[in-house]
C-alpha positions as a Markdown table, in Angstrom:
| # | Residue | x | y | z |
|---|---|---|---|---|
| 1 | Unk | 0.0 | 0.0 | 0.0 |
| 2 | Unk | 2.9 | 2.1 | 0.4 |
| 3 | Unk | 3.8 | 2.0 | -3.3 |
| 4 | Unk | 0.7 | 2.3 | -4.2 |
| 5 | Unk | 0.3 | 5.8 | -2.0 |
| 6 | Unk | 3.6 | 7.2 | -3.1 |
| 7 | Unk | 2.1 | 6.6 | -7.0 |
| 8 | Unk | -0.9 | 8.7 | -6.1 |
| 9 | Unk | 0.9 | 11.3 | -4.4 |
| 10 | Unk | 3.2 | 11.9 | -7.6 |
| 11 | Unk | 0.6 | 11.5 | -10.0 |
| 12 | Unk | -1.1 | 14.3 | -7.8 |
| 13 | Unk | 1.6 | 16.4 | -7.9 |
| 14 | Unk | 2.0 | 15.8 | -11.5 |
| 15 | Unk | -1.3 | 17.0 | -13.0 |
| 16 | Unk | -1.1 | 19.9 | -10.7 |
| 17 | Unk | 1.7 | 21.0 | -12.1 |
| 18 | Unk | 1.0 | 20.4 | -16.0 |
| 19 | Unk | -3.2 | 20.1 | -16.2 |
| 20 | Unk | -5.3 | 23.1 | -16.4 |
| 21 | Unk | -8.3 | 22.3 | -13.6 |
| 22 | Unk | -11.0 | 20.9 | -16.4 |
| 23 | Unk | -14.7 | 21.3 | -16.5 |
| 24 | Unk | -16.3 | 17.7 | -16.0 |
| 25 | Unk | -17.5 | 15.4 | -18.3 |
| 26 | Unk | -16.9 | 14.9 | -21.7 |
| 27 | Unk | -19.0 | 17.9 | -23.4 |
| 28 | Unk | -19.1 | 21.3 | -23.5 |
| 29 | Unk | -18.2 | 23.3 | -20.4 |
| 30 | Unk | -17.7 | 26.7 | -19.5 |
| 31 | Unk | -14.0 | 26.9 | -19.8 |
| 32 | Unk | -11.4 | 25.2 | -17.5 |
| 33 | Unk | -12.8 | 26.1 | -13.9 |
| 34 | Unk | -14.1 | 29.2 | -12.5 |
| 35 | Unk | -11.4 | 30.5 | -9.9 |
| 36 | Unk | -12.3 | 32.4 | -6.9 |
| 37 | Unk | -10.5 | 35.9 | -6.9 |
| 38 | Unk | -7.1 | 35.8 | -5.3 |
| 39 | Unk | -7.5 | 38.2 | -2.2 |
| 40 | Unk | -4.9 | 40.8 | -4.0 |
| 41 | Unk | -5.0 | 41.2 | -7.6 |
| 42 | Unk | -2.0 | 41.6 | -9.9 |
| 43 | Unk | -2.3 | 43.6 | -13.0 |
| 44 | Unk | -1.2 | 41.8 | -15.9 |
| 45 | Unk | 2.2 | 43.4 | -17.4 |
| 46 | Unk | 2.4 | 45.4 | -21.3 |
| 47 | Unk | 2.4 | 42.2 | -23.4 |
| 48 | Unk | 1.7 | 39.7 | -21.2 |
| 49 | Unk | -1.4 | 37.4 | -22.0 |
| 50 | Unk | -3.3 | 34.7 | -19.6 |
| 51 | Unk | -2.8 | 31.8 | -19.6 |
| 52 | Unk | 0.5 | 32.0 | -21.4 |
| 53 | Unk | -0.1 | 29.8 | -24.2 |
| 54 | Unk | -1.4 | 30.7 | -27.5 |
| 55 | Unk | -4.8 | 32.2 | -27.8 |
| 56 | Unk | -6.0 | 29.5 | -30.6 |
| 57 | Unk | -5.0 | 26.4 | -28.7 |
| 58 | Unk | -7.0 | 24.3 | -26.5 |
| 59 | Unk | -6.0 | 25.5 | -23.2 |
| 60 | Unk | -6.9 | 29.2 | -24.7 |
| 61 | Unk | -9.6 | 29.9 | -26.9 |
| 62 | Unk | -9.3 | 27.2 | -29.5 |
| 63 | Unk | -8.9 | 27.4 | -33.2 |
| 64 | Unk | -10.0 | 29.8 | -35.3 |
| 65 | Unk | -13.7 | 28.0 | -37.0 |
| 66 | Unk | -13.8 | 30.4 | -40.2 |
| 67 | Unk | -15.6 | 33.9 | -40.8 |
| 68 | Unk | -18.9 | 34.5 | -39.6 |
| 69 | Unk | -21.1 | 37.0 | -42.5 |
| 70 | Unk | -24.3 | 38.3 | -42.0 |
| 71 | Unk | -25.4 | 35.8 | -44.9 |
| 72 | Unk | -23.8 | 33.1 | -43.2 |
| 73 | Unk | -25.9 | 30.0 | -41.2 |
| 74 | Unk | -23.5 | 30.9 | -38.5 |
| 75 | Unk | -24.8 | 34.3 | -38.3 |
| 76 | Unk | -27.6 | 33.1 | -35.6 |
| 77 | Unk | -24.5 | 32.2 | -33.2 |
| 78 | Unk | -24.3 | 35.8 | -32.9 |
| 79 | Unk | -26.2 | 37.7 | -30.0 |
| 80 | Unk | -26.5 | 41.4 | -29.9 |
| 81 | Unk | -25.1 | 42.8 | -26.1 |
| 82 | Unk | -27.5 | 45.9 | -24.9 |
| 83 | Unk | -25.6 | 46.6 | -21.4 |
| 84 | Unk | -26.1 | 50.0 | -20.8 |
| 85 | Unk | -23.3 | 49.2 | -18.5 |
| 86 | Unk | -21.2 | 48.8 | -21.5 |
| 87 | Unk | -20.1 | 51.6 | -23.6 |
| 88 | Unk | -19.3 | 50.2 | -27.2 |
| 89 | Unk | -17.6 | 52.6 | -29.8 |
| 90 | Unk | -19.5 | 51.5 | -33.1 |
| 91 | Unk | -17.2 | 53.5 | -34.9 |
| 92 | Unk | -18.8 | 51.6 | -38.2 |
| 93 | Unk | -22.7 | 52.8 | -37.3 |
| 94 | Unk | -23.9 | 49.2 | -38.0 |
| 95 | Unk | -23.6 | 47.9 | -34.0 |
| 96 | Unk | -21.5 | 45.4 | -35.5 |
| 97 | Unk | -19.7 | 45.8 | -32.1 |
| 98 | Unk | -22.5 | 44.9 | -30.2 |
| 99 | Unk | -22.3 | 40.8 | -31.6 |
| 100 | Unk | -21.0 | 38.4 | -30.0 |
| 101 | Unk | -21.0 | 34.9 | -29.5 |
| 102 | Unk | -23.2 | 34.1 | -26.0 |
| 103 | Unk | -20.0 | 33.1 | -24.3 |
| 104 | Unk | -18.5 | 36.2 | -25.2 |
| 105 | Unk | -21.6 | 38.2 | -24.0 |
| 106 | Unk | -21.9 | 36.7 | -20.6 |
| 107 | Unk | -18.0 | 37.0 | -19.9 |
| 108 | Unk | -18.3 | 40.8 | -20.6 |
| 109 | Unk | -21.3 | 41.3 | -18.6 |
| 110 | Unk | -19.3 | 40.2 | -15.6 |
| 111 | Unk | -16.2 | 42.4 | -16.6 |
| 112 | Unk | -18.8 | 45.6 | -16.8 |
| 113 | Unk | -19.6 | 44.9 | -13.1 |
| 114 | Unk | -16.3 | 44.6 | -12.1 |
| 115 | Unk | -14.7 | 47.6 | -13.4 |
| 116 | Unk | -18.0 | 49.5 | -11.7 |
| 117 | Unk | -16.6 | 47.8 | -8.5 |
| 118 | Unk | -13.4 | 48.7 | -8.8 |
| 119 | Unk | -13.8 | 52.4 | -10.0 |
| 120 | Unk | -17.0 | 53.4 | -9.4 |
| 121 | Unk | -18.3 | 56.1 | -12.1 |
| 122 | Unk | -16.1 | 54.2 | -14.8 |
| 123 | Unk | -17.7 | 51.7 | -17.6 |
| 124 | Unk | -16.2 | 49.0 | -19.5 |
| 125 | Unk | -15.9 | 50.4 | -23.1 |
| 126 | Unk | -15.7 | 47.7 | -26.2 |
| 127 | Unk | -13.6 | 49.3 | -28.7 |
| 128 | Unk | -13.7 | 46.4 | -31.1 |
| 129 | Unk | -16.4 | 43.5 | -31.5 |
| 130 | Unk | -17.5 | 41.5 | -34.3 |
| 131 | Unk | -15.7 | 42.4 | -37.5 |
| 132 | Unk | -17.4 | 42.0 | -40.7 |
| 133 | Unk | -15.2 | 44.4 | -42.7 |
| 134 | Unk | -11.6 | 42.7 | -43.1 |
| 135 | Unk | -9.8 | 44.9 | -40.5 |
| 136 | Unk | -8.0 | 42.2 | -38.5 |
| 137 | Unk | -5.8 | 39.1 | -39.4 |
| 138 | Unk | -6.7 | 37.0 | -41.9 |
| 139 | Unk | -7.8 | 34.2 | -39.0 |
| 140 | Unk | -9.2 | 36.3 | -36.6 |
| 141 | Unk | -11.8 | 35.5 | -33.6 |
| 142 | Unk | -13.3 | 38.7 | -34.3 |
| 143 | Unk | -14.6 | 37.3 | -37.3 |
| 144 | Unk | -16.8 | 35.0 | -35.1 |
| 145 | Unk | -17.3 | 37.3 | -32.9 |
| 146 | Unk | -15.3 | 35.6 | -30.1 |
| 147 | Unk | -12.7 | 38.4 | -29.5 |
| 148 | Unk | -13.4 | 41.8 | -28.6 |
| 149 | Unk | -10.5 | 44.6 | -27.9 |
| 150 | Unk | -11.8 | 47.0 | -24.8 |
| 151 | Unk | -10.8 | 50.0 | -22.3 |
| 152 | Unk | -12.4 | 52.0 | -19.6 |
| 153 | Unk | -15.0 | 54.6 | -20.7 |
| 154 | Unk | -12.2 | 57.3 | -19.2 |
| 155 | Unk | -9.8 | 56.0 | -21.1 |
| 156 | Unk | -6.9 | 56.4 | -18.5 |
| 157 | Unk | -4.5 | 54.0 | -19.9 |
| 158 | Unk | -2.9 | 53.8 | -16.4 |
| 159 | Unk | -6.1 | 51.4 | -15.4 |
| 160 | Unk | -5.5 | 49.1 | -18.7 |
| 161 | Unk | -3.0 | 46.6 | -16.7 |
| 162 | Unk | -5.5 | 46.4 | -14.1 |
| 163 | Unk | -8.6 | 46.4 | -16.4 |
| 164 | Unk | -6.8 | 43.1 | -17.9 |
| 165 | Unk | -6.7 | 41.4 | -14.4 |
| 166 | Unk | -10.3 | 41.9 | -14.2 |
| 167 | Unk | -11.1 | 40.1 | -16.9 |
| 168 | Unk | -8.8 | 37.2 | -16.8 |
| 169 | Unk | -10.8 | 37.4 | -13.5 |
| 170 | Unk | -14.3 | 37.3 | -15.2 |
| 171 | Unk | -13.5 | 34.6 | -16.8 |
| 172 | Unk | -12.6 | 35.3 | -20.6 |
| 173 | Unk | -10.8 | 32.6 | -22.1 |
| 174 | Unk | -7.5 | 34.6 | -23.6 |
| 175 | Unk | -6.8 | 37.5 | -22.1 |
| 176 | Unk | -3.9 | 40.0 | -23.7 |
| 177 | Unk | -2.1 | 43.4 | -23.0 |
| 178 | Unk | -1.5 | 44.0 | -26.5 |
| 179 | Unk | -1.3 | 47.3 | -26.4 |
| 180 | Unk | -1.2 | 50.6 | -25.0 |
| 181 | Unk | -4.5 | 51.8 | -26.3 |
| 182 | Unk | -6.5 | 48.3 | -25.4 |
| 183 | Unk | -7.1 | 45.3 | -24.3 |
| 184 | Unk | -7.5 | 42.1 | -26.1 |
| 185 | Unk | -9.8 | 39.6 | -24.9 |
| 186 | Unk | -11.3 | 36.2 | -26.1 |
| 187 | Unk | -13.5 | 32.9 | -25.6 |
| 188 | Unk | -13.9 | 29.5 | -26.6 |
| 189 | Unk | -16.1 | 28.7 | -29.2 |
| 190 | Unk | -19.8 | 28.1 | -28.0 |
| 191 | Unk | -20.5 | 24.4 | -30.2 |
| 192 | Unk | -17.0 | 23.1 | -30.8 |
| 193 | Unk | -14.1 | 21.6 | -29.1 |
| 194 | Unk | -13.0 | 25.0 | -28.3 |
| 195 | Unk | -15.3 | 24.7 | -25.1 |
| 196 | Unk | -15.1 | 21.0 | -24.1 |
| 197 | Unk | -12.9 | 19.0 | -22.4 |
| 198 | Unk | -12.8 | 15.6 | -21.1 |
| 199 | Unk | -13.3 | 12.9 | -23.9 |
| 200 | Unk | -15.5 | 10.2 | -24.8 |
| 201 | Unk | -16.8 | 7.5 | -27.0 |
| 202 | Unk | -20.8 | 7.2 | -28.5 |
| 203 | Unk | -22.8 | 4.6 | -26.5 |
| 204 | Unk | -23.5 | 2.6 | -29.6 |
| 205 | Unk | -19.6 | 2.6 | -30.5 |
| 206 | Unk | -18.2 | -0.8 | -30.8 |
| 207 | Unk | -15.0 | -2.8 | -28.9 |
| 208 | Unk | -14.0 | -6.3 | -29.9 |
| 209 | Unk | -14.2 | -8.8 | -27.0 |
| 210 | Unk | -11.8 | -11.7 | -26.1 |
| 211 | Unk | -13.1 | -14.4 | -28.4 |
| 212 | Unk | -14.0 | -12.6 | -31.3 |
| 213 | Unk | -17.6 | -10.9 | -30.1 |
| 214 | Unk | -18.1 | -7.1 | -30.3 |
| 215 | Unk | -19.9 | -5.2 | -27.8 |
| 216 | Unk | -21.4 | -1.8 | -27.4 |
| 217 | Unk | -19.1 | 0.6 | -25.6 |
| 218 | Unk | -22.3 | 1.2 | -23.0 |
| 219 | Unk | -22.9 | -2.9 | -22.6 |
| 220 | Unk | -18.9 | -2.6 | -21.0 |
| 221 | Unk | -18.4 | -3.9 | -17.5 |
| 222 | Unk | -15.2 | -3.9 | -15.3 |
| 223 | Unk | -13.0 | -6.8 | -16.5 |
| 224 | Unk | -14.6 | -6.9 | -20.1 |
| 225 | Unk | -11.3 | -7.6 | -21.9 |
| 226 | Unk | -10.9 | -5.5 | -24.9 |
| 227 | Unk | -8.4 | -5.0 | -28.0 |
| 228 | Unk | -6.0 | -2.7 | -27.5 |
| 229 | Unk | -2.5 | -1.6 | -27.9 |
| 230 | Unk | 0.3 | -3.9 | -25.6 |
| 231 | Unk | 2.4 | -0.8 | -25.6 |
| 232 | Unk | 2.3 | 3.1 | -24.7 |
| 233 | Unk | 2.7 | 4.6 | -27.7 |
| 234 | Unk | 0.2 | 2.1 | -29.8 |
| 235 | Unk | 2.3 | 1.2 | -32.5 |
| 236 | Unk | 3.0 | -2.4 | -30.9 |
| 237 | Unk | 1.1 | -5.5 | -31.3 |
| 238 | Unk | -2.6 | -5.9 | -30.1 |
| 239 | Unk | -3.9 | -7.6 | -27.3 |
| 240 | Unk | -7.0 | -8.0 | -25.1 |
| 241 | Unk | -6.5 | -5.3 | -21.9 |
| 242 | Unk | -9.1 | -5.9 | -19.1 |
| 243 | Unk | -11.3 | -2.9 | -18.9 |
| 244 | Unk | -10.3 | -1.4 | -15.5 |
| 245 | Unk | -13.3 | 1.7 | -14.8 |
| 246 | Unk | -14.9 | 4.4 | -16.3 |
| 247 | Unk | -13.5 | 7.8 | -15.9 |
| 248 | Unk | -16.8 | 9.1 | -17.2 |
| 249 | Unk | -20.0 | 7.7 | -17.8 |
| 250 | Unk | -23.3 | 9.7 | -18.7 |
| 251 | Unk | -25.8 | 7.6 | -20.6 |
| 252 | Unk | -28.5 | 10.2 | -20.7 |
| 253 | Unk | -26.1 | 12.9 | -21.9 |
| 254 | Unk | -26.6 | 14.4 | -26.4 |
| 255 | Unk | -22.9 | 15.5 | -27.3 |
| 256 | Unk | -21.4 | 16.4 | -30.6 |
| 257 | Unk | -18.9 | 14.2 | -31.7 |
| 258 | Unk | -16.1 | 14.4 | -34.2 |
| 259 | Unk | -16.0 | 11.4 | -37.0 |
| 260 | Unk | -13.0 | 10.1 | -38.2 |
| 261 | Unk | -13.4 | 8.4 | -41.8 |
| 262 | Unk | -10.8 | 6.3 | -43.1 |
| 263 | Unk | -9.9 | 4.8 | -46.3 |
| 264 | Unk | -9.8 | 1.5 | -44.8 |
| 265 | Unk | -14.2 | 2.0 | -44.7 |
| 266 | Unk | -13.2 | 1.8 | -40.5 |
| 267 | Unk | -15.1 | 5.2 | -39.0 |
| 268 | Unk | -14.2 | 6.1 | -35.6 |
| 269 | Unk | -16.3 | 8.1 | -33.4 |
| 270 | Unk | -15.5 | 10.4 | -30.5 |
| 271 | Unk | -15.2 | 13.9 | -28.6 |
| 272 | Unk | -13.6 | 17.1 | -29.7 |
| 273 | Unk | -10.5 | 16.4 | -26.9 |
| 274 | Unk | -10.2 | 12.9 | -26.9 |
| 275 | Unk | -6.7 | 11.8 | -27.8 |
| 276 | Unk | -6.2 | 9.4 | -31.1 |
| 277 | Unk | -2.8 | 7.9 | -32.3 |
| 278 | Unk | -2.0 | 9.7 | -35.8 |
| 279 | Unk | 1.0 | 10.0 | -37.5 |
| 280 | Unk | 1.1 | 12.5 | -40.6 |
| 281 | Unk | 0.6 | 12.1 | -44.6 |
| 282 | Unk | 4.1 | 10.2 | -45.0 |
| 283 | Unk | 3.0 | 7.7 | -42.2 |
| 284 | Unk | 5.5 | 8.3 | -40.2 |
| 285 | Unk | 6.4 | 10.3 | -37.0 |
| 286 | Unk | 3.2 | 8.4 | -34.7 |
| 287 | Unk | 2.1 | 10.5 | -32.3 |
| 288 | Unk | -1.2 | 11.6 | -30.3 |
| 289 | Unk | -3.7 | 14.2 | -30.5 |
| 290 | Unk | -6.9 | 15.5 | -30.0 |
| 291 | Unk | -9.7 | 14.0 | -32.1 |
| 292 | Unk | -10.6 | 17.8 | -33.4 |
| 293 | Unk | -7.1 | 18.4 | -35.0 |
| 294 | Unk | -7.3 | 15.4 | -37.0 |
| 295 | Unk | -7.1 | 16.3 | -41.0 |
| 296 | Unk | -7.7 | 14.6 | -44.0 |
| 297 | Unk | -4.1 | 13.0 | -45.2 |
| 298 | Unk | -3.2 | 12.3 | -41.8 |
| 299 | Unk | -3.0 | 8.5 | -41.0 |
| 300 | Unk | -4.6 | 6.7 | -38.2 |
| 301 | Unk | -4.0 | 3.0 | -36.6 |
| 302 | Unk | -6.8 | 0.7 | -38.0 |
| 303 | Unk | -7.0 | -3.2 | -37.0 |
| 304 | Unk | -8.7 | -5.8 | -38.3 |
| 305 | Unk | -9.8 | -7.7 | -34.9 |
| 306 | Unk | -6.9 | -10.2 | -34.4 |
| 307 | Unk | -4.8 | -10.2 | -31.1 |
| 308 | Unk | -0.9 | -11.0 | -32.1 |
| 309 | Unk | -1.8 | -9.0 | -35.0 |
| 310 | Unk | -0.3 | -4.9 | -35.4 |
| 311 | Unk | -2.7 | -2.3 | -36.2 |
| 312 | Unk | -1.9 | -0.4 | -40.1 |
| 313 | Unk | -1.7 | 2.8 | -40.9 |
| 314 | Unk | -4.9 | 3.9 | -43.1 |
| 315 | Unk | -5.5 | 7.6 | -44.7 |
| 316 | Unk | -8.2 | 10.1 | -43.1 |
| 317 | Unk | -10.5 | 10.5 | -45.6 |
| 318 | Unk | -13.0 | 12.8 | -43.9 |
| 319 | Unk | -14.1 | 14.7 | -40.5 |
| 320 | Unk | -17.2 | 16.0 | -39.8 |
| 321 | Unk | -19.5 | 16.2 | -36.5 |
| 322 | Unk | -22.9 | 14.9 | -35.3 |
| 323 | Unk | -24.6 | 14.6 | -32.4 |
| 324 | Unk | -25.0 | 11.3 | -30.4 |
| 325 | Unk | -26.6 | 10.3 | -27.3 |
| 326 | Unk | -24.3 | 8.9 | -24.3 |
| 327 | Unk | -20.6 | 9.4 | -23.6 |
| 328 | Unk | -18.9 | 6.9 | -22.6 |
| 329 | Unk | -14.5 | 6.6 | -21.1 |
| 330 | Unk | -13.5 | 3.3 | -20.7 |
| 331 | Unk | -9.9 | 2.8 | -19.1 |
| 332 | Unk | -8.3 | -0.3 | -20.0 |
| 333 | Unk | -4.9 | -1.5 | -18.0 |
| 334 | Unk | -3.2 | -0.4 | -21.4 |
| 335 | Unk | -4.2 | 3.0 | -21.7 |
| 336 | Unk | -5.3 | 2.3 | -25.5 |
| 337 | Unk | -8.6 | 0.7 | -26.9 |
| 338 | Unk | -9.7 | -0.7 | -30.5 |
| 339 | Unk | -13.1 | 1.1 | -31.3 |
| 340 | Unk | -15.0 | 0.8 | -34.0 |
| 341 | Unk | -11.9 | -0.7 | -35.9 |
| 342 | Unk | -9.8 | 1.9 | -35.0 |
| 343 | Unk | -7.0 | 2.0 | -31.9 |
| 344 | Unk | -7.6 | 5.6 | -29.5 |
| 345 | Unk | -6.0 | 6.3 | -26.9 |
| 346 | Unk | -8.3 | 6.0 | -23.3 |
| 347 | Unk | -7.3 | 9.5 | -21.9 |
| 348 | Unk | -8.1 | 13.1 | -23.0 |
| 349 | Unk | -7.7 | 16.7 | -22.1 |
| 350 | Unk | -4.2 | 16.9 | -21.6 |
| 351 | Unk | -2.2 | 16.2 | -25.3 |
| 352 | Unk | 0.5 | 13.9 | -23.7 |
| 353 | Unk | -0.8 | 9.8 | -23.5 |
| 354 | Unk | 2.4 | 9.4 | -21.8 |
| 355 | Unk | 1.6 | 11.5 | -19.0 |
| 356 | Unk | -1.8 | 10.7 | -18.8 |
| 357 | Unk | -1.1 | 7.1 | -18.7 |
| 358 | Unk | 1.3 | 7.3 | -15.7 |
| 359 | Unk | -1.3 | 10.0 | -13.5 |
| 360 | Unk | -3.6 | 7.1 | -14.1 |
| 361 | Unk | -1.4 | 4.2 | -12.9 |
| 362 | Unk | -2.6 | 4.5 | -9.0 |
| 363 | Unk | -5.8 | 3.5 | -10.6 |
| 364 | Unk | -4.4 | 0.6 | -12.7 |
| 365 | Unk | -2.6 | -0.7 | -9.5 |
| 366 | Unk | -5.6 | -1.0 | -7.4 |
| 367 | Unk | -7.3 | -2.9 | -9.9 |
| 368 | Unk | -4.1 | -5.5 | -10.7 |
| 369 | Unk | -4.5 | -6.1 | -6.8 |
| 370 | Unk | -8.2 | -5.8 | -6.1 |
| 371 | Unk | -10.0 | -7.1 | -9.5 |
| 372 | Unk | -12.6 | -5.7 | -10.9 |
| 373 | Unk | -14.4 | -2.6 | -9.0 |
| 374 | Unk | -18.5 | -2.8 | -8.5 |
| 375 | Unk | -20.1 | -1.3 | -11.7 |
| 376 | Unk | -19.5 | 2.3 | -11.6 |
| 377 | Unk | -22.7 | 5.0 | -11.2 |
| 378 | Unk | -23.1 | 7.0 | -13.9 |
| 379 | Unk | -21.0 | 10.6 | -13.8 |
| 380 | Unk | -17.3 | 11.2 | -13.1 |
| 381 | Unk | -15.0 | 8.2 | -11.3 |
| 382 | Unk | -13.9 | 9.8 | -8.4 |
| 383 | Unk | -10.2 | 9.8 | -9.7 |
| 384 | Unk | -10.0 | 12.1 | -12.3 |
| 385 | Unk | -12.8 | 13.9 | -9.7 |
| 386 | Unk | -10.4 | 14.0 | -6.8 |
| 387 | Unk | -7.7 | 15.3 | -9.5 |
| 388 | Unk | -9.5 | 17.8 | -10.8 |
| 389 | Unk | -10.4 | 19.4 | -6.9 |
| 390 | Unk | -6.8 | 19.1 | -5.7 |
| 391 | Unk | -5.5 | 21.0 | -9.0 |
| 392 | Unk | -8.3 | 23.5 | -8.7 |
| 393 | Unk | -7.2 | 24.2 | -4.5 |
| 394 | Unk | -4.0 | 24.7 | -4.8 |
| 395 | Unk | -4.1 | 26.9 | -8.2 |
| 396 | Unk | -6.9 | 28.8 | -6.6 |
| 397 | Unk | -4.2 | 29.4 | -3.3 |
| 398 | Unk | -1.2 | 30.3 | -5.9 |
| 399 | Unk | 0.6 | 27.5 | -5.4 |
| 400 | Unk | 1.2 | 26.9 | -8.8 |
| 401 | Unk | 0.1 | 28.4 | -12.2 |
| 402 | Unk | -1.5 | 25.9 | -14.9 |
| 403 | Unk | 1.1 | 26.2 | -17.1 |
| 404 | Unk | 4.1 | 26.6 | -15.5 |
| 405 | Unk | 5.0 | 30.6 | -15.4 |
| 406 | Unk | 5.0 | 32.7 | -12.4 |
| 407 | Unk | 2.6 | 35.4 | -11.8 |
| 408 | Unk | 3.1 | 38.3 | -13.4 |
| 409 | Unk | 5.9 | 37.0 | -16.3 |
| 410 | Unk | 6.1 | 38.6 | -19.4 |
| 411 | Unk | 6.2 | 36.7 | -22.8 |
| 412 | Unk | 5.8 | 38.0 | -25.8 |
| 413 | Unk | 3.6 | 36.9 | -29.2 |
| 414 | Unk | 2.9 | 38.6 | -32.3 |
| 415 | Unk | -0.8 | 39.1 | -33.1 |
């Protein structure tokens, strides 16, 4: 038991250290855990953005989805923002400012009671919203009305530093001192991975069994053996790997789902973060990532349903999304499973399988020496749970930053 508490303790320490604190579940969230305000704020210095990575990855705002037009079917993601609370320039006369995605909206709400707290007689101004005329990079969240640039109504530059602090605070996504004259800010995407985390498989997606049989993903028990990869990195030969838990099971809950087609006719089926083993158009270089970065050309690790045998290398032909009912995260004892005909890794969230595979190993342990667990009820397994609470304590008492910089360090990016 000793080894199997120093295991937890390290695994602990490790997610702290490296995992943002994620919103549960495997489908859209609200962004990666609300934070209760530190007791003393600290402005946020000329250039420096929160958190420091960049704003179009998954631990920021996402990717960029395309342009949103007032023709477009995306147009109706668009919400107008009345907050008298809110002064927006509208230097174009079409309120074009005033759009925004919902996200967007509600994040800005909160900043405009803020900066009324904190200088009474001062509004939050939006200097920049929604651009439908071409006036910003060619990829843009202010095409999808996701980013908005803003100041205070007095426009005392000397409260900008500050005014950024407030609305990492509030709870935008991406915040950024870009500039002297404003302050850039910017959310996740409402419908895509941009605001999910966690990662799951379709109820009615399939696993091979010992023996030969196939069984629903939601008919899995504790000590089903399925296919799966014998080693880490899933480029060895396949074998069956006792099912150990779920880290997440919610039969009742409608996610979208991303759709990987491949030229083998094997279609794999799961959420926007969930990692997959791909390598790139050469077939070479195999690596993990998240189901939503996956692109036609790449390759991913098909099987045909043999143990002994090694999974191939077959093109993506397509992605798209729909929307299923039940998400399901089997762990195996590997870390990898075989679904639908195609090998994914068990873990999500975090892009590293290695890392995710050892924070996991307390869990493996116990069941090597206790069997398999009493069915799970439905929800979050109280692992990932108890992860998630300890990461968001101790970043919420400044113990640590998500992503390994110190309060208040600068770092630069072109935008």
């Amino acid at each position: 038991m000793r080894i199997s508490f120093l295991l937890l303790a390290a695994s602990l320490c490790a997610l702290v250290l490296l995992l943002p604190p994620a919103s549960e579940g495997c489908g859209p969230g609200r962004g990666y855990g609300k934070r209760r305000p530190p007791k003393k704020l600290t402005p946020l210095a000329y250039k420096q953005f929160s958190p420091n990575v960049a704003e179009k990855t998954l631990g920021a705002s996402g990717r960029y989805e395309g342009k949103i037009t007032r023709n477009s079917e995306r147009f109706k993601e668009l919400t107008p923002n009345y907050n008298t609370d809110i002064i927006f320039k509208d230097e174009e006369n079409t309120a074009a400012d005033r759009l925004m995605t919902q996200r967007c909206k509600d994040k800005l709400n909160s900043l405009a009671i803020s900066v009324m707290n904190m200088w009474p007689g001062v509004k939050l101004r939006v200097t920049e919203g929604w651009d439908e005329d071409g006036h910003h990079s060619e990829d843009s969240l202010h095409y999808e009305g996701r980013a908005v640039d803003i100041t205070t109504s007095d426009r005392d530059r000397n409260k900008y530093a500050m005014l950024a602090r407030l609305a990492v605070e509030a709870g935008f996504d991406w915040v950024y001192y870009e500039s002297k004259a404003h302050i850039h800010c910017s959310v996740k995407s409402e419908h895509s991975v941009a605001a999910k985390t966690g990662g799951c498989f379709p109820g009615d997606a399939q696993v091979i069994l010992e023996g030969g049989a196939t069984k629903q993903v939601r008919d899995l028990h504790p000590g089903d053996r399925v296919l799966a990869s014998s080693t880490t990195g899933g480029g060895g030969p396949l074998l069956y790997s006792p099912v150990v838990s779920f880290l997440d099971r919610q039969p009742n809950a409608t996610k979208i789902f991303y759709v990987i087609g491949t030229a083998a006719g094997l279609n794999i089926t799961l959420t926007a973060a969930h990692l997959i083993f791909v390598a790139d158009g050469n077939c070479t270089g195999l690596r993990t990532v998240f189901a939503s970065e996956v692109r036609p050309g790449q390759c991913v690790l098909t099987s045909q349903g043999r143990a002994g045998s090694e999974a191939t290398l077959s093109a993506v032909t397509y992605v798209e999304e729909r929307r299923s009912m039940g998400v399901y995260a089997p762990l195996t004892q590997h870390g990898s499973i075989v679904v639908d005909g195609v090998l994914a890794s068990c873990y999500a969230a975090l892009d590293w399988h290695h890392l995710a595979h050892w924070v996991l190993a307390p869990l493996r342990f116990f069941y090597s020496l206790m069997g398999p667990s009493e069915p799970q009820t439905d929800g979050l397994h109280w692992y990932p749970r108890l992860l998630q609470k300890l990461g968001e304590t101790l970043l919420d008492a400044g113990h640590f930053h998500p992503w390994g910089f110190e309060e208040g360090q600068r770092h630069e990016v072109s935008h």
